[in-house]
C-alpha positions in Angstrom: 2.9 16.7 -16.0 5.5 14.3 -14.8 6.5 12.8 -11.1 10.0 14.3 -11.8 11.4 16.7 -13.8 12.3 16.1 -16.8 16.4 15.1 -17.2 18.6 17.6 -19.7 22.2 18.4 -19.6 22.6 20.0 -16.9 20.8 17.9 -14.5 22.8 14.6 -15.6 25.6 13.6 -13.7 28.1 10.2 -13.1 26.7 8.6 -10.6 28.1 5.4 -11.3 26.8 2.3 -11.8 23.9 1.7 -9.0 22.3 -1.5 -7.9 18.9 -0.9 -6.8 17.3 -4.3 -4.5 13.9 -4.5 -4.8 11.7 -4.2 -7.7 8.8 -2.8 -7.2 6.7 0.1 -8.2 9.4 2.4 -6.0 11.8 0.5 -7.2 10.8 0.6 -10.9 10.4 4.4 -10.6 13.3 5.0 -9.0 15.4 3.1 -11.3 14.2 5.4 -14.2 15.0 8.8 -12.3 18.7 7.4 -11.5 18.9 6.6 -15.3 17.5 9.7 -16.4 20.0 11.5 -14.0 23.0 9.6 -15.8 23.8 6.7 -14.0 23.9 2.9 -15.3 21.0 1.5 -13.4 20.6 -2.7 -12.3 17.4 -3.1 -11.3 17.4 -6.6 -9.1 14.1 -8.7 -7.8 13.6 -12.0 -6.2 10.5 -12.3 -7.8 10.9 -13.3 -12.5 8.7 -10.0 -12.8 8.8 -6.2 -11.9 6.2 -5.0 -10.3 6.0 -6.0 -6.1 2.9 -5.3 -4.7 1.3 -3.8 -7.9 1.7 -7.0 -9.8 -1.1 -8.9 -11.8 -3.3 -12.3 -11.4 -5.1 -14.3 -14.0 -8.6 -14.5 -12.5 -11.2 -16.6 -14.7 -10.0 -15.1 -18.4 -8.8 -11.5 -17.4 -5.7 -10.2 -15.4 -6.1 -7.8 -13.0 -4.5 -6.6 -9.7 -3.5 -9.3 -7.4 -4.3 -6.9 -4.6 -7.1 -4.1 -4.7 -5.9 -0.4 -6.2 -7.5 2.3 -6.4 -7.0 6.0 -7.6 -8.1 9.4 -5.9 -8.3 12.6 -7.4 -5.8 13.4 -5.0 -3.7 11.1 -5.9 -1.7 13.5 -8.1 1.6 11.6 -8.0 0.0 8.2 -9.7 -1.8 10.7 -12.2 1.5 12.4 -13.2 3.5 8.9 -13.2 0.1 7.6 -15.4 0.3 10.4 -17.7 4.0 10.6 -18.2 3.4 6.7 -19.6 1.3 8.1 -22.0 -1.9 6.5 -20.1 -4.3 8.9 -19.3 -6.8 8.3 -22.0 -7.1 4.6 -19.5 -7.8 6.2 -16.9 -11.6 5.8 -15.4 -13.6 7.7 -12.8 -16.9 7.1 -10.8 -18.9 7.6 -7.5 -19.0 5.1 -5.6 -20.5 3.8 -1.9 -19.6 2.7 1.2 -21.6 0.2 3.6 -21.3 -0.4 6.9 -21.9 -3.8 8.1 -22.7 -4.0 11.8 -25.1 -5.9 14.3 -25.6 -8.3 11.7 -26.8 -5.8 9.0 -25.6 -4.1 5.9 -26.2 -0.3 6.3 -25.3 2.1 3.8 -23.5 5.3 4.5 -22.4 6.9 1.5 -23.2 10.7 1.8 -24.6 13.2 4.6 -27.9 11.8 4.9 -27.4 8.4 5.2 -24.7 9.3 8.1 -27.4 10.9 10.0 -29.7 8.0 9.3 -26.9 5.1 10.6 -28.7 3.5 13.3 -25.9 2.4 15.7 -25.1 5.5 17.0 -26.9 8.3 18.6 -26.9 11.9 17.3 -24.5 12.3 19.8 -22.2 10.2 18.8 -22.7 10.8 14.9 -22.1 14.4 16.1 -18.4 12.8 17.9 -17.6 11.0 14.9 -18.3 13.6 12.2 -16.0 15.9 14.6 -13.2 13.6 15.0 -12.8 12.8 11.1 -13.3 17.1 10.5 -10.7 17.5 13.1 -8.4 14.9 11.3 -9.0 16.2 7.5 -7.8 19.6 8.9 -4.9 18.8 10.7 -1.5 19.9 9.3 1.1 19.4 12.1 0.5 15.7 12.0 4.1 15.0 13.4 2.8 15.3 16.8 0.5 12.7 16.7 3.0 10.2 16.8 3.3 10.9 20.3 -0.2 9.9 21.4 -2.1 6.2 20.4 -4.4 6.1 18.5 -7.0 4.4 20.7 -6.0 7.2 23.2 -6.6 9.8 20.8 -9.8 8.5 19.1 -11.5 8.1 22.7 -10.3 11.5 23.6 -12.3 13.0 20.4 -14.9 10.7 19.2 -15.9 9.0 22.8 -15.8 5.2 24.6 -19.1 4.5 23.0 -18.1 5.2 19.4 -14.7 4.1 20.1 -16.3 0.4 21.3 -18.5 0.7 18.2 -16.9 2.3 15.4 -13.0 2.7 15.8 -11.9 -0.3 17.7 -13.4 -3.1 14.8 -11.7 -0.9 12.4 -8.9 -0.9 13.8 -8.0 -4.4 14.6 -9.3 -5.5 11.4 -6.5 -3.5 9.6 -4.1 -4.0 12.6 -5.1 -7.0 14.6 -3.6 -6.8 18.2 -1.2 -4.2 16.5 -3.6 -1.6 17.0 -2.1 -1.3 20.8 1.0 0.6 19.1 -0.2 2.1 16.6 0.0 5.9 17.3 -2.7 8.4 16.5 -1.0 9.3 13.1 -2.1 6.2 11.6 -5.8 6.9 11.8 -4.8 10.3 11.0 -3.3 9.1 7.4 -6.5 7.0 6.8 -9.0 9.4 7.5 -7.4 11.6 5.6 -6.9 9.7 2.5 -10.2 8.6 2.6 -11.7 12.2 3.3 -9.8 13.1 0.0 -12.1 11.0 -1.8 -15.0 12.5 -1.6 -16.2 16.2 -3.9 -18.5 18.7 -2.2 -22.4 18.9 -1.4 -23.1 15.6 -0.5 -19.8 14.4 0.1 -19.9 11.6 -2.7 -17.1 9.2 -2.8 -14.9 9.4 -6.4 -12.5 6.9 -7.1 -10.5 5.9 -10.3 -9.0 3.2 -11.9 -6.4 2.3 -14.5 -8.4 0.0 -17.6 -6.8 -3.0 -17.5 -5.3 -2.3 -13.8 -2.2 -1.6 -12.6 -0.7 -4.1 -15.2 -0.9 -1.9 -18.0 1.0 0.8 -16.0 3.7 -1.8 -14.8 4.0 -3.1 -18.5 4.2 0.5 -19.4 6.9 0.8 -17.2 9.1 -1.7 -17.7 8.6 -0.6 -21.1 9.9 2.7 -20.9 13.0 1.1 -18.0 14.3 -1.4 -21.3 14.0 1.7 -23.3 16.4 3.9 -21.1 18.8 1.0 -20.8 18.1 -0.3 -17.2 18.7 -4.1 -16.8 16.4 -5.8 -14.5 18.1 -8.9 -13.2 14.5 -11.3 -12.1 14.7 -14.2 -10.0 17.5 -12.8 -8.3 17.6 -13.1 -4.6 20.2 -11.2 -3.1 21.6 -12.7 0.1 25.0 -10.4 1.0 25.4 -6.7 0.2 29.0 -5.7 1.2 30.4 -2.1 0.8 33.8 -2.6 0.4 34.7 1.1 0.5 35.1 1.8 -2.9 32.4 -0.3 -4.4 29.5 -2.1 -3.1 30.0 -6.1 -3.7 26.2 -7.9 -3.9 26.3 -11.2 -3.7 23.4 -13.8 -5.2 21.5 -16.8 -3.3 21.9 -18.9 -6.4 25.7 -18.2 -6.1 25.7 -15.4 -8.2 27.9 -12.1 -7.9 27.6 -7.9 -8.8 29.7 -5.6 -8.3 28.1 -1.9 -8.1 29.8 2.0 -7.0 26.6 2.2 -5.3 23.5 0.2 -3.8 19.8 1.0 -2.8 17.4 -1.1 -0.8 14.2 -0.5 -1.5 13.3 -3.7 0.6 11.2 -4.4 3.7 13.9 -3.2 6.6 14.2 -6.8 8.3 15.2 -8.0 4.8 17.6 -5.4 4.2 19.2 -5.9 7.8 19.5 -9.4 7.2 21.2 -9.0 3.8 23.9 -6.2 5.4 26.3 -7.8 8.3 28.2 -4.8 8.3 25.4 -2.3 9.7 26.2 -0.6 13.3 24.2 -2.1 16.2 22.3 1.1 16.5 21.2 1.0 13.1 20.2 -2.6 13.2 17.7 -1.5 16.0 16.2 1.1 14.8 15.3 -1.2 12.0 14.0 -3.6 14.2 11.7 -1.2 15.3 9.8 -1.0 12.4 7.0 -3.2 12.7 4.8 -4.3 9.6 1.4 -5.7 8.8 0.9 -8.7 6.2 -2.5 -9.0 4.2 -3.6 -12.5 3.0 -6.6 -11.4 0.2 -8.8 -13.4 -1.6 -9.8 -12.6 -4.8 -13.6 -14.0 -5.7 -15.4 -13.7 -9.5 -18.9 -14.5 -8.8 -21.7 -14.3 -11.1 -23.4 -12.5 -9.2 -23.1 -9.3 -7.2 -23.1 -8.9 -3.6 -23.9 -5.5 -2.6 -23.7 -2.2 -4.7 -21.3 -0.8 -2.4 -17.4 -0.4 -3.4 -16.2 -1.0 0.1 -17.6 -2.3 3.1 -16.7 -1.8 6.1 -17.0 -4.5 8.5 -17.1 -4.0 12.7 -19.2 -7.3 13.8 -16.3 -9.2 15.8 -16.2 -12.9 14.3 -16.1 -12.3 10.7 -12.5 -13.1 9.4 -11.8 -10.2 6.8 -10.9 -6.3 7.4 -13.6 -5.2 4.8 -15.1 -6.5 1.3 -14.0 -4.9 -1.4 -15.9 -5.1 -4.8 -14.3 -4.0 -7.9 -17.0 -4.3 -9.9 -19.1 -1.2 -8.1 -16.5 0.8 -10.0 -14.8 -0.7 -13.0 -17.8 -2.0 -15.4 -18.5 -6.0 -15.1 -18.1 -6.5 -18.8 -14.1 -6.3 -18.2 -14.7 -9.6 -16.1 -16.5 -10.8 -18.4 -20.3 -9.8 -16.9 -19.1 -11.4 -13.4 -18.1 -9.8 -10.2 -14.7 -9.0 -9.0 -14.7 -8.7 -5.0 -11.5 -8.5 -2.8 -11.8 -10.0 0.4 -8.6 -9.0 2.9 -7.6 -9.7 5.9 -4.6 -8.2 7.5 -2.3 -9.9 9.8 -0.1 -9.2 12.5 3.3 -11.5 11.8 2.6 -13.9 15.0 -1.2 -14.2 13.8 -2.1 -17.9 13.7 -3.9 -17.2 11.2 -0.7 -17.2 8.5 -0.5 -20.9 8.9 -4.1 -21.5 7.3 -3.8 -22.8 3.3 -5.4 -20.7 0.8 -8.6 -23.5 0.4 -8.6 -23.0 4.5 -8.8 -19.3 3.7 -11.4 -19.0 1.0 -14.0 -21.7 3.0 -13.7 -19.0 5.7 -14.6 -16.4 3.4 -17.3 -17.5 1.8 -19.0 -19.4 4.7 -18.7 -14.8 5.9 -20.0 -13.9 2.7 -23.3 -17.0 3.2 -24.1 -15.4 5.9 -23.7 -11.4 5.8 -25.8 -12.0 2.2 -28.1 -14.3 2.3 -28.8 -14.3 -1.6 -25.2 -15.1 -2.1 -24.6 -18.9 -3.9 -21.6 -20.9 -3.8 -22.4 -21.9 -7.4 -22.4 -18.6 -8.4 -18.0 -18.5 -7.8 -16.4 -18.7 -10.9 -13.0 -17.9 -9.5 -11.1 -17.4 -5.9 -7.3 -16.8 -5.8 -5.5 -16.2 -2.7 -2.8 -13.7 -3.1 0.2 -13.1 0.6 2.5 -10.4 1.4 4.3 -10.6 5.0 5.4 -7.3 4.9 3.8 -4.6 3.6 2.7 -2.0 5.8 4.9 -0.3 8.2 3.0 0.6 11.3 3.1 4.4 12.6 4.5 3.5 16.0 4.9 6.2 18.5 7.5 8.2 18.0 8.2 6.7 14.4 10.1 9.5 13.2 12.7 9.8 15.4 12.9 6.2 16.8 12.2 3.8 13.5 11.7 5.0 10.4 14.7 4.2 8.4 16.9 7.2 7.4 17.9 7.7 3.5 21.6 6.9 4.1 23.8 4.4 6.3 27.0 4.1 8.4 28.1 2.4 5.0 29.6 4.8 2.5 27.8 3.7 -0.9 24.7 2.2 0.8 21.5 3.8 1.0 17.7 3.1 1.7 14.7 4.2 0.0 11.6 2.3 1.0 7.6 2.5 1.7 9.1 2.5 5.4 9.6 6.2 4.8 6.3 6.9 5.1 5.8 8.5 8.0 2.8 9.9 8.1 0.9 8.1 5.3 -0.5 5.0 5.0 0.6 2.9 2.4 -1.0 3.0 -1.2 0.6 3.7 -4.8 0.4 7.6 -4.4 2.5 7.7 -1.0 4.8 5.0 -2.2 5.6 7.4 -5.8 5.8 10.0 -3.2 8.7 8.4 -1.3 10.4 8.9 -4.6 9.7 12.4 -5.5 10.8 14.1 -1.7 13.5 12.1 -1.3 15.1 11.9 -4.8 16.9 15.6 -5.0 18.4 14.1 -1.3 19.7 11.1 -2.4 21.5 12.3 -5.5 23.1 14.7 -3.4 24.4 12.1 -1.0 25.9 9.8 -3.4 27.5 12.5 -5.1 29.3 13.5 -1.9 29.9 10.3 -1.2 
């Protein structure tokens, strides 16, 4: 099983030699499909290492993901791209749980009992709720929903009293004040991802992991990228991309200077406005239309557990993080050597205030939440806390994303193109989606440069 399939004769063609900007996982992937299809691929990052938003911390002795992962049976893209690596014998399943902390108490709601049991909402509203996210696993034209908010839609299905209690605290912890414009194909995507997680009967959660996180797959990776002859060019900021008409000229922050047949962004779409003057007005907007989510997440090894739940969702107004995530409900505490691994994010809006707080700021907000939502939790039990930033990294399903922001494959500029997590439309951003972006579009883009 592979993402793509494999190259032979006659799929290889001269595609030239192709800059791709940005290298992430999409990025990475993509580099190896281009080189598999025959071109001479430069792979160029601002950052020393491959690897984006998948890349690795050091956290007391082990590495692990700087930001929390996690793999679905679902998730067949990662599985294939995992497999193809020659790293499914690492990969690691388990049930897990969910909590629910509200009114100032942890509640569990992991399977079909315990959903009945919740105690904030009435039958009723359980009855609303368990509708609403039915309705939304089942839903196949999802292209409409752009056209309708998601508060709107949410209200329409699961109520005012559910919305007030359930929907709204989820929402603005992922969104902020961003959950205003965020259409009802954003809930959509979550719902269903999160729906795809869980077998039959009692509807128990399964989730999966790499051993030894996403940086074995990245090493992997770059790995089998050296291998194929790609070049990665780290620590290499790109500043100007100019198409010149017969050749695309990129030039280098540190005064550097490439000369490509053809260039991909895979880039936030602000950043890959701001590196390309010559872009039409019309195309510059639409880009600015595009608005993304940033995550500050702290990452806290503690000696001690603090629930058995993998996630927790939170909805009490006041407490500074979207949910608690800990690691160590799924991947064995040995790895971490017998401690806990618990994520702790908090996603932003880019004019939050709350950007401008330092990471010690940060992790004294944290744990002065985590004091209080459990009280046997002890400050002398953290070993570690790292603080890990991204500005960009979700792009928000807007209303009418589709047609009015979503960045389209090629440009007005004859050997630039775009390939980005942007092109999600309706998804929500995670691994799987992001390898997807690759596999639809691929076919397309191969065509274009060739008739270019």
């Amino acid at each position: 099983m592979s993402v793509m399939p494999p190259s032979s004769p006659d799929t290889r063609t001269d595609l030239g030699r192709i800059g791709i900007v940005g290298g992430g996982l999409l990025g990475m992937v993509l580099a190896l499909r281009l080189r598999a299809r025959g071109a001479r691929v430069t792979l160029l990052d601002a950052a020393p290492a491959p690897g984006g938003l998948a890349d690795a911390m050091r956290i007391g002795d082990t590495t692990w993901d700087r930001f929390y992962h996690v793999l679905l049976m679902s998730d067949l893209n990662t599985r294939a791209l995992v497999d193809e690596l020659g790293l499914s014998d690492r990969l690691r399943w388990g049930r897990t749980r969910t909590g629910f902390f509200t009114d100032g108490r942890l509640h569990s709601m992991s399977n079909s009992v315990e959903f009945l049991r919740f105690p904030p909402l009435s039958l009723i509203d359980k009855l609303r709720l368990g509708g609403t996210i039915f309705l939304a696993s089942r839903l196949r034209d999802v292209r409409r929903l752009e056209s309708e908010l998601a508060v709107d839609w949410l209200r329409r299905w699961s109520g005012e009293r559910v919305l007030e209690r359930i929907w709204l605290p989820l929402l603005r912890s992922k969104l902020g004040e961003n959950y205003r414009i965020a259409s009802a194909a954003f809930i959509w995507a979550i719902i269903a991802r999160m729906y795809a997680a869980r077998r039959s009967g009692l509807k128990e959660e399964m989730f999966g992991y790499v051993d030894g996180g996403y940086a074995v797959v990245l090493d992997a990776l770059a790995a089998a990228l050296q291998k194929a002859g790609v070049q990665f060019l780290g620590s290499a900021t790109v500043q100007r991309i100019h198409d010149r008409g017969d050749g695309v000229d990129v030039s280098l922050v540190d005064g550097g200077a490439l000369s490509f047949d053809r260039v991909v962004s895979t880039v936030p779409a602000g950043a890959f406005a701001q590196a390309c003057p010559q872009l039409q007005p019309e195309e510059r907007e639409r880009l600015d239309r595009v608005v993304y989510q940033g995550i500050v997440c702290g990452a806290l090894l503690t000696r001690t557990p603090l629930s058995p739940y993998y996630v927790t969702n939170i909805t009490d107004p006041g407490i500074p993080l979207t949910g608690i995530i800990e690691m160590t409900a799924l991947v064995d505490r040995e790895r971490f050597g017998g401690h806990s691994l618990v994520y702790l994010p908090r996603y932003l809006a880019q004019d939050d205030p709350a950007w401008a707080a330092s990471d010690e700021q940060f992790a004294e907000q944290s744990l002065a939440a985590l004091s209080w939502m459990y009280p046997h939790f002890d400050r002398r039990d953290v070993v570690d806390f790292k603080v890990a930033r991204a500005r960009r990294v979700l792009a928000i399903s807007t209303l009418g994303y589709t047609d009015r922001a979503m960045p389209p494959l090629t440009t007005s500029l004859r050997n630039v193109f775009q390939l980005s997590s942007a092109q999600i439309a309706q998804g929500t951003l995670n691994v799987n989606e992001t390898l997807g972006v690759v596999q639809t579009r691929l076919p397309e883009l191969i065509a274009r440069m060739e008739a270019a």
